[in-house]
C-alpha positions in Angstrom: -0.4 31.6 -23.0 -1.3 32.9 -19.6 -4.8 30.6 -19.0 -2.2 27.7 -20.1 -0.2 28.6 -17.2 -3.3 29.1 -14.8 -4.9 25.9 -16.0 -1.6 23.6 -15.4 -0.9 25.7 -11.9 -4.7 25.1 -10.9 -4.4 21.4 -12.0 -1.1 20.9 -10.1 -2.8 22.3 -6.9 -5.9 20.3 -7.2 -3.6 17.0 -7.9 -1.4 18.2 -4.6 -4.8 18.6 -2.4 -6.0 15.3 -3.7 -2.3 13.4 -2.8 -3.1 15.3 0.5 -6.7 14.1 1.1 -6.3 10.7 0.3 -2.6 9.7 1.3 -0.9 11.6 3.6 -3.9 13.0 6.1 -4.8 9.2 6.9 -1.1 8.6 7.7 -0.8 11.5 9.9 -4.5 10.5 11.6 -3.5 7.1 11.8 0.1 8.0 13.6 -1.4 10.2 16.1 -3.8 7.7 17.1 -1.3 4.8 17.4 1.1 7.9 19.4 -2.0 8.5 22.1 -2.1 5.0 22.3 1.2 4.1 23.3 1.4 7.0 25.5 -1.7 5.8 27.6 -0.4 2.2 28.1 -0.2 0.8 31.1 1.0 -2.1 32.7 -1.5 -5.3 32.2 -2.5 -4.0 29.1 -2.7 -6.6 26.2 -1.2 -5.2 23.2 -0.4 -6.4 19.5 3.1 -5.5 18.2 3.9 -4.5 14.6 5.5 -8.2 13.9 2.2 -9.6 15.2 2.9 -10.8 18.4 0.1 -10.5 21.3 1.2 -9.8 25.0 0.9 -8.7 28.2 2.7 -5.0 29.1 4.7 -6.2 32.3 6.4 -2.5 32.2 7.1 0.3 30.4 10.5 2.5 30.3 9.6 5.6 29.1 12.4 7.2 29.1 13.8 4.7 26.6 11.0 3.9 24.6 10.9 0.2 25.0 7.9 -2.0 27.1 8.5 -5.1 28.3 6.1 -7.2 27.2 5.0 -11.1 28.3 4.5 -12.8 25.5 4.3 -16.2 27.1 4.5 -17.6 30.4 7.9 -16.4 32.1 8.8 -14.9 28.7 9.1 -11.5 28.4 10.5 -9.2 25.3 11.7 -5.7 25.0 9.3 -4.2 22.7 9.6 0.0 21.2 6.3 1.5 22.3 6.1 2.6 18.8 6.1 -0.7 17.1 3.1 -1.4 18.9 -0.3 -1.3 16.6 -3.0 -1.6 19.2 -4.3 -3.1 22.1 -5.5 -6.6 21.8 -9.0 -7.0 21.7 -10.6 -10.5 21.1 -13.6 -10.0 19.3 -12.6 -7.0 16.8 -9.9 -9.3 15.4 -12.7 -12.2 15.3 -14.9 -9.6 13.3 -11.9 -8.4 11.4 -11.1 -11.8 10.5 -14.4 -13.5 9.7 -15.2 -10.1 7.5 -12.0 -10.4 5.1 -12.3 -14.7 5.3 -16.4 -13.6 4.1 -15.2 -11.3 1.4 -12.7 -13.8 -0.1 -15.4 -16.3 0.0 -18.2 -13.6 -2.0 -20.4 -13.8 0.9 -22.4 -10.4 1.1 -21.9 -8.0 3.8 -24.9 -7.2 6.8 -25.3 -4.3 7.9 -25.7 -4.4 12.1 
């Protein structure tokens, strides 16, 4: 009765450090990293928002949370400085995007 009891306890442990490996650590990893990010913004920066919008940081309120960001010419929204995913870079969302359009199509993967 007692290895029973050690046996479902040491499974239940192993399943909880598993859960913790593979979901929540990334989360937390990935929410600090998107936190440093948002903390080191600063005006001119190009940014992408969570809704997928791409503009230009015209200020940020920090004591509010919110950015103002130009998302077109003489346009300018309120974003939350935590809705915003990343900074906008060109050629990583060209990569990005030819690398999932290659996969869809079967093409193999190279290597750099």
């Amino acid at each position: 009765m007692g290895s029973e009891f050690l046996l479902v306890a040491f499974l239940m442990l192993a399943g909880m450090g598993v859960y913790w490996t593979m979901v929540l650590f990334p989360r937390q990893r990935d929410f600090k990293r998107r936190q440093e990010m948002a903390r080191s913004l600063a005006e001119g920066d190009e940014v992408i928002t969570g809704g997928g919008l791409i503009g230009r940081v015209k200020r940020i309120d920090s004591a509010q949370g919110v950015a103002y960001v130009e998302i077109a010419e003489g346009l300018e929204v309120r974003v939350l400085t935590a809705a915003m995913i990343d900074r906008y870079d060109p050629d990583v969302i060209a990569r990005n995007s030819n690398q999932v359009h290659d996969e869809q199509q079967g093409v193999p993967q190279q290597t750099p």
